[in-house]
C-alpha positions in Angstrom: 6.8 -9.9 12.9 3.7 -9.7 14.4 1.9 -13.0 14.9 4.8 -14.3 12.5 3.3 -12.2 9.3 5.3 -10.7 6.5 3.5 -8.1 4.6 3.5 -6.2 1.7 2.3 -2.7 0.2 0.2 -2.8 -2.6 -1.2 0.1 -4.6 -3.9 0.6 -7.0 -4.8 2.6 -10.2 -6.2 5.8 -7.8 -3.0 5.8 -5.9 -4.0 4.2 -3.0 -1.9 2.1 -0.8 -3.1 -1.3 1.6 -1.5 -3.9 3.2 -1.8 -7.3 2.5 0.1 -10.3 3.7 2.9 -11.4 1.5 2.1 -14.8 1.5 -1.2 -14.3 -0.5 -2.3 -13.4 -3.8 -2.4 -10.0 -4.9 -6.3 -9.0 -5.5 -7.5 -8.0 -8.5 -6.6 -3.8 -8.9 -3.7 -4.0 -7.3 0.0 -4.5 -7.8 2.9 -4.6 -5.6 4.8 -1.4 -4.6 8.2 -3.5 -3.9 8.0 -2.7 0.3 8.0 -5.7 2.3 8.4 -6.1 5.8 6.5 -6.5 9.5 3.6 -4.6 9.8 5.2 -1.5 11.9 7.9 -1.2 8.4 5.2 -1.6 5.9 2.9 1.4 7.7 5.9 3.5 8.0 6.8 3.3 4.4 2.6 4.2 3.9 3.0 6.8 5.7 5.7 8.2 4.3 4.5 7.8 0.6 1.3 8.5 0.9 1.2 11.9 1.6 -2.2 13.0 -0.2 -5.3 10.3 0.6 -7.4 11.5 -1.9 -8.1 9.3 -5.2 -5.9 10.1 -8.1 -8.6 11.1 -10.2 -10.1 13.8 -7.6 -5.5 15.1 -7.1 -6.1 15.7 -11.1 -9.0 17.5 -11.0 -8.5 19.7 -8.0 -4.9 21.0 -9.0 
């Protein structure tokens, strides 16, 4: 791991996905997505899961 940091993937409400380290408190508006890992793992996963960056509100409206 990178500079000795485990991460996680968090995801909020609209869908949207961060990285956060693992050893820290999930913020407020977030929750855990389950994907832990280095920082090269937990981008992967992003990017394979989050295929459509818009909020989740605007992917409603717009269908």
């Amino acid at each position: 791991m990178r500079d000795g940091i485990a991460y996680q993937v968090l995801v909020n409400d609209e869908g949207q996905y961060s990285l956060w380290p693992a050893d820290q408190a999930v913020p407020a508006g977030w929750r855990p997505d389950g994907t832990t890992g280095t920082e090269e793992e937990c981008c992967a996963h992003v990017d394979e899961v989050w295929t459509d960056m818009r909020p989740k509100v605007l992917r409603q409206v717009l269908r």
